[in-house]
C-alpha positions as CSV (number, residue, x, y, z in Angstrom):
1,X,-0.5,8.9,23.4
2,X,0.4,8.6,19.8
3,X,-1.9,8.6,17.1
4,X,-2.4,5.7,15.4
5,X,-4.3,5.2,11.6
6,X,-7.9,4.0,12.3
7,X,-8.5,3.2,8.6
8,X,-6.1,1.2,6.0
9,X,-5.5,1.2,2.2
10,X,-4.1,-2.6,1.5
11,X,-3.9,-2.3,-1.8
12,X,-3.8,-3.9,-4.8
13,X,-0.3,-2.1,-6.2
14,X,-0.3,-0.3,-9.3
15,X,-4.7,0.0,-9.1
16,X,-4.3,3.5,-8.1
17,X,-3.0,4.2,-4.6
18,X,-0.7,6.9,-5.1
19,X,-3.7,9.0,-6.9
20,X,-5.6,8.1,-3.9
21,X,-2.7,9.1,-1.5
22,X,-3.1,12.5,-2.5
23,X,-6.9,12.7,-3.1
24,X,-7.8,11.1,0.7
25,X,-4.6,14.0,2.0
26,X,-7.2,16.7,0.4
27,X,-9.9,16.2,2.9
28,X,-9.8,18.5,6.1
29,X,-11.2,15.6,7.9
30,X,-8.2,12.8,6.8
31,X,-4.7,12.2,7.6
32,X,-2.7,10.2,5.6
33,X,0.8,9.5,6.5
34,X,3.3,12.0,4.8
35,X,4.9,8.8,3.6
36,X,3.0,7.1,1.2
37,X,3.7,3.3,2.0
38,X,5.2,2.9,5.0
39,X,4.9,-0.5,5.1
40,X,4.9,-1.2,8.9
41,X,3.4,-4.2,8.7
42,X,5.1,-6.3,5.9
43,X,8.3,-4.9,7.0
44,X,9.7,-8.2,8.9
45,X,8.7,-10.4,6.1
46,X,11.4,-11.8,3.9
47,X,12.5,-10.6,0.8
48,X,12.2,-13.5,-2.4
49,X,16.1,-14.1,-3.3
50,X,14.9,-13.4,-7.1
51,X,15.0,-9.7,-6.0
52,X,17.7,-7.4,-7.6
53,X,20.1,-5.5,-5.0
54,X,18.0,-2.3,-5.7
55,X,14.6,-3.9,-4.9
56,X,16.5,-5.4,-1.7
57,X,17.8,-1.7,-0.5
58,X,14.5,-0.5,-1.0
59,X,12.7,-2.8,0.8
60,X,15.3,-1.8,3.8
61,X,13.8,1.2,3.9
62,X,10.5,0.3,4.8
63,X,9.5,1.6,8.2
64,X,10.4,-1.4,10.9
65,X,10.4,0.3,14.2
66,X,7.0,1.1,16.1
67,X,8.5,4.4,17.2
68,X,9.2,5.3,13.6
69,X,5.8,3.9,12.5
70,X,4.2,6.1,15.1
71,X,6.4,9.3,13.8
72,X,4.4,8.8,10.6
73,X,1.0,10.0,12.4
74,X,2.5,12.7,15.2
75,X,1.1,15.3,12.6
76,X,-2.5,14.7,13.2
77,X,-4.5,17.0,15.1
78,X,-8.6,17.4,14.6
79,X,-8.8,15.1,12.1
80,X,-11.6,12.0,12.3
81,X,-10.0,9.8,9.7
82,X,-6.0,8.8,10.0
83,X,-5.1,6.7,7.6
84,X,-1.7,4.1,6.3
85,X,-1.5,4.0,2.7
86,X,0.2,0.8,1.7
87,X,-0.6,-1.6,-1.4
88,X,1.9,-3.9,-0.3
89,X,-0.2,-5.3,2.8
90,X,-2.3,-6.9,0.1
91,X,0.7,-8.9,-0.5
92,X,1.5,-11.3,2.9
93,X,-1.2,-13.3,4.3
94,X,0.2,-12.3,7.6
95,X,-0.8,-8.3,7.0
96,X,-4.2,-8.5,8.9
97,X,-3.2,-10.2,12.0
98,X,-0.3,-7.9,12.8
99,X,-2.4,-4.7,12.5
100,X,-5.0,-6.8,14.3
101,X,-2.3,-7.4,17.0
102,X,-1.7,-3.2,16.9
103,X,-4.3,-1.6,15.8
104,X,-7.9,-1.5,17.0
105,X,-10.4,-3.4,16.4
106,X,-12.3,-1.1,14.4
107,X,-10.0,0.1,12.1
108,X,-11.8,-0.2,8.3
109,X,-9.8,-1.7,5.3
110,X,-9.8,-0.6,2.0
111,X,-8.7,-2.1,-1.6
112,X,-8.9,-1.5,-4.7
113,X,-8.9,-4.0,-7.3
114,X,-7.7,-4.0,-11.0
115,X,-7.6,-6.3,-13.7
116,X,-5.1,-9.0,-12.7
117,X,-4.0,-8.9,-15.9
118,X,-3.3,-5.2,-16.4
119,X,-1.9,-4.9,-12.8
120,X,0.7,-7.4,-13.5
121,X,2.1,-5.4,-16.6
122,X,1.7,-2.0,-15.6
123,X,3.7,-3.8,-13.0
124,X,6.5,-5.1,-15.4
125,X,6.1,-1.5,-17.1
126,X,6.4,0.3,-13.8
127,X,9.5,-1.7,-12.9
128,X,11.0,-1.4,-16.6
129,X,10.1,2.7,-16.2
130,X,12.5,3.1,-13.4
131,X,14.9,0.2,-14.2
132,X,14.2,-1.5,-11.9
133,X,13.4,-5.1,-14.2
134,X,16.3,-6.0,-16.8
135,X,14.6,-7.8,-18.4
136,X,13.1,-6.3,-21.5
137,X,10.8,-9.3,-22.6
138,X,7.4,-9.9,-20.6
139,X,6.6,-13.3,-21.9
140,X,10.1,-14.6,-20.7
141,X,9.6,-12.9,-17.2
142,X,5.7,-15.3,-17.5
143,X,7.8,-18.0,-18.1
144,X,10.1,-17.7,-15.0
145,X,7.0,-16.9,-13.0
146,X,4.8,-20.1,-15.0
147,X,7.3,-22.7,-14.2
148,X,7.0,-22.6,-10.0
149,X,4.2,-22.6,-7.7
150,X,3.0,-19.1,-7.3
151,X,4.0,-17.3,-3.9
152,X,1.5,-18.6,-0.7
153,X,3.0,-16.3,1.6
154,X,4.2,-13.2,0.2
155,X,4.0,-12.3,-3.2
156,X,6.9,-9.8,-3.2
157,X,8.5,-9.4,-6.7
158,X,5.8,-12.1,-8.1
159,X,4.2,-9.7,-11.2
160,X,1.4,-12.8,-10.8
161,X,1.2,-13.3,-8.0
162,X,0.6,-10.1,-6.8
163,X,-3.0,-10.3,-8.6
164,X,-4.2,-13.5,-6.7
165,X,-6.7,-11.1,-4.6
166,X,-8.7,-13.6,-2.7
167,X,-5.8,-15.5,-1.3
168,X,-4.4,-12.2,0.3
169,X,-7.7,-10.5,1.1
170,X,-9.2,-13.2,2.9
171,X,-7.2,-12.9,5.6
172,X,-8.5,-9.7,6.4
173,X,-12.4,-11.0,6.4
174,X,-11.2,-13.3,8.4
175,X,-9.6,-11.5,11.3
176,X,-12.4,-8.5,11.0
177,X,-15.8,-8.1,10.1
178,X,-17.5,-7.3,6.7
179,X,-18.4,-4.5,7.7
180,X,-15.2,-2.8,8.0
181,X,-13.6,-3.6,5.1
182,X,-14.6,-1.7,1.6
183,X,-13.4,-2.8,-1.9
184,X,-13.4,-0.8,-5.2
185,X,-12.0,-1.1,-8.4
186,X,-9.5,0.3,-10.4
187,X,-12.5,1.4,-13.5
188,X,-14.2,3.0,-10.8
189,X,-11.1,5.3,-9.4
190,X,-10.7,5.8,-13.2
191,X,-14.2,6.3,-14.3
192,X,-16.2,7.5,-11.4
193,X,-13.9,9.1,-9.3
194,X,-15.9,11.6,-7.6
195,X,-18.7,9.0,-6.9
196,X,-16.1,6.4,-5.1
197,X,-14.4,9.3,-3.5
198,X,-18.2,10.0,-2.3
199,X,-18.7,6.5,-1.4
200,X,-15.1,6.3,0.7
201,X,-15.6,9.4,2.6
202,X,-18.9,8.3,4.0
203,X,-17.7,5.0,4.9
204,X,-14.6,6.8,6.8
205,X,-17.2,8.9,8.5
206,X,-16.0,12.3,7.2
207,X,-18.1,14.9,5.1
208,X,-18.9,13.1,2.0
209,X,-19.6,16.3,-0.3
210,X,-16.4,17.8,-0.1
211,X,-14.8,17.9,-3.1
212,X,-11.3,17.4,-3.8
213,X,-9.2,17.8,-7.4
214,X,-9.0,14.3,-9.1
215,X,-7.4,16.2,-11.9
216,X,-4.2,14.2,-12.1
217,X,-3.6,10.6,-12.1
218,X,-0.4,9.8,-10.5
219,X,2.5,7.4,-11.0
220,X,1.5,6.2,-14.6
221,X,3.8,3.6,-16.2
222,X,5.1,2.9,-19.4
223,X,8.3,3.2,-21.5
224,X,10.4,6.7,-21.5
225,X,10.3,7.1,-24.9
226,X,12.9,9.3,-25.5
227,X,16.2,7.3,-25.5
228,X,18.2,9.7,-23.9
229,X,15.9,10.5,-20.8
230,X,15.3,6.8,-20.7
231,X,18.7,6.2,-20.1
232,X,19.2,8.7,-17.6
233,X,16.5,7.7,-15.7
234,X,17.1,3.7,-15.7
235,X,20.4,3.9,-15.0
236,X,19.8,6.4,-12.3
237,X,18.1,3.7,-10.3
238,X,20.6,3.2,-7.7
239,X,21.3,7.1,-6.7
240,X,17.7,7.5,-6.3
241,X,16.9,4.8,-4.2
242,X,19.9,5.5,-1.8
243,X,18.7,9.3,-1.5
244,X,14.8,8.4,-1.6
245,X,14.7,9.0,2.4
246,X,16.2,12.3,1.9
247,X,14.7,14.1,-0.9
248,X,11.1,15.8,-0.3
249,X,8.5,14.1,-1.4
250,X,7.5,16.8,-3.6
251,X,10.6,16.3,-5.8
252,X,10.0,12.5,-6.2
253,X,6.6,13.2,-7.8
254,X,7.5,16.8,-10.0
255,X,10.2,14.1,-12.0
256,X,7.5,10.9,-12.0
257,X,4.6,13.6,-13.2
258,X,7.8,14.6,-16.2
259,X,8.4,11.3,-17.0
260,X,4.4,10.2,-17.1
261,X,4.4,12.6,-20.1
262,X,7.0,11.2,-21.9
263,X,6.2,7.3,-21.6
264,X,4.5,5.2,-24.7
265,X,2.6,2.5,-23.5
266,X,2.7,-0.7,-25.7
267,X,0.1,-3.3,-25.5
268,X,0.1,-6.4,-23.9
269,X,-0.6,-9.4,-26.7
270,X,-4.1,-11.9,-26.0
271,X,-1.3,-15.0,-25.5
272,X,-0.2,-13.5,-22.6
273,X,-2.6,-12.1,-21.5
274,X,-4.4,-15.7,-21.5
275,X,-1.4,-17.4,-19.4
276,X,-2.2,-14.7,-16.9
277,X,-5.7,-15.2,-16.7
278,X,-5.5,-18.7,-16.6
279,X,-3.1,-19.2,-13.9
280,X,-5.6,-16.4,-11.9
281,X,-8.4,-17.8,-12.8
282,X,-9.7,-19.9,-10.0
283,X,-8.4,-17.0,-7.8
284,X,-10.9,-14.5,-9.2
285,X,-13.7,-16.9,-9.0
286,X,-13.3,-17.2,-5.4
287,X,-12.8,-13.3,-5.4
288,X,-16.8,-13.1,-6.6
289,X,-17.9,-14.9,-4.7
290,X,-16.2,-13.1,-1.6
291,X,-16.7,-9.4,-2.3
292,X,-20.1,-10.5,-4.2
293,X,-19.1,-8.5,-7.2
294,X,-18.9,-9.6,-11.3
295,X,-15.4,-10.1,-12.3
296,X,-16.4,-12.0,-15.3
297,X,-14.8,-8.6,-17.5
298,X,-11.6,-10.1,-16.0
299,X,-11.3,-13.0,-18.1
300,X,-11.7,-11.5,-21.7
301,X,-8.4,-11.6,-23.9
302,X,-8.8,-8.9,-26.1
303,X,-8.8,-5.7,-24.0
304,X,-6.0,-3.3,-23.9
305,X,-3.6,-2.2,-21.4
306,X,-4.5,1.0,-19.6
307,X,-1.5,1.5,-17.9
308,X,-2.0,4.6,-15.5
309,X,-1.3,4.2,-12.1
């Protein structure tokens, strides 16, 4: 019988996942799938028709198939903790009852969190980075997102809605206990890593001491600075994405870990970064109150982008 994961990373995107990808695939104990987001479970949800052509062929690629879900995990052998890697389940309300309907009932969730705010434009940065967004202005790409109800369903290609946390991780408290579902956030992966990493591998139920290399932060946005590379790499976009299921993974992060050193990361201004926290605002309230933590920090205007991840 195939291996299936018995523990979940759901997100949030851009808080982190990819560093955590290749800490969790230090342990001995864990196996993560070789393909960081497969995105099994989001993969028969529709794409928003706002999408580009290149965000459309991507999200083709996404795993579909159970058979090709299940090839993901035919690697594991001894180890305790298997585990999908995907911060775009944190993005469809109907995530947790298809793993529900696949998985076992056991199977622990975790998320981590980061300021609404600076997920959304490390988001935009991200995008902008691989040229994958045209559009070169942030506040004009608020106003497209300000002027219609933000996404219910899916928040695919919302930058906003993306960050409405509560709304997509309810779901999951809803359809499993408490108890199995852990949530961090972003400062502490940045901050503390060691003493989350601590934290995750004894909820996983795998030898908390050992010590992996957090040395490296992976996939961390901003602008290529150098006009030249910038253009080579934005207008790139389609060659990679039609050859992304081909090249080894291994290749895809040697040129992101190049361009990380080359990107300046310009700050976001306190006007938008007030439209962004007032349209989240009742969202993060609700947040608090569900993973009983203090996200007051969230609503401040006047702190600066820190745009890794």
């Amino acid at each position: 019988m195939a291996s299936l994961p018995n523990f979940v990373v759901i997100g949030a995107s851009r808080s982190g996942t990819t560093s955590l990808h290749h800490y969790l695939g230090q342990h001995p104990d864990i196996y993560v799938s070789p393909r960081k987001s497969p995105n099994y479970f989001v993969a028969q949800d529709p794409q928003p028709g706002w999408e580009n052509a290149t965000l459309q062929a991507m999200a083709k690629q996404w795993i579909s198939t159970r058979k090709a879900y299940e090839a993901q995990f035919q690697g594991v052998t001894s180890e305790r903790a298997v585990g999908d890697i995907s911060p775009v389940y944190l993005q469809s309300i109907h995530t947790a009852k298809r793993i529900k309907e696949t998985l076992a009932p056991s199977t622990k969730f975790v998320a981590i969190l980061r300021n609404p705010v600076d997920r959304a434009y490390a988001h935009y940065l991200g995008r902008r980075r691989d040229g994958l967004e045209l559009v070169d202005d942030f506040n004009a790409i608020l106003d497209r997102e300000l002027t219609r109800p933000l996404n219910n369903d899916i928040a695919f290609g919302s930058y906003i809605a993306c960050g409405r946390y509560h709304h997509f991780l309810k779901p999951f408290y809803e359809q499993f206990p408490a108890d199995n579902i852990r949530v961090y956030l972003f400062d502490q992966l940045q901050n503390d890593s060691s003493g989350l990493l601590h934290d995750l591998f004894s909820f996983l139920d795998v030898d908390p001491d050992y010590e992996v290399d957090t040395a490296f932060f992976y996939n961390q946005t901003g602008i290529v600075a150098n006009p030249l590379l910038r253009s080579i790499w934005t207008r790139s976009v389609g060659l990679r994405t039609s050859m992304r299921p081909y090249l080894p993974a291994f290749i895809r992060h040697a040129s992101r870990s190049m361009l990380a050193q080359q990107v300046s990361k310009p700050l976001l201004g306190a006007a938008a970064r007030q439209r962004i926290c007032s349209a989240l605002r009742e969202d993060t309230q609700e947040l608090q109150q569900l993973i009983n933590m203090d996200l007051s920090h969230w609503h401040t205007t006047d702190l600066h982008l820190n745009a890794q991840s």
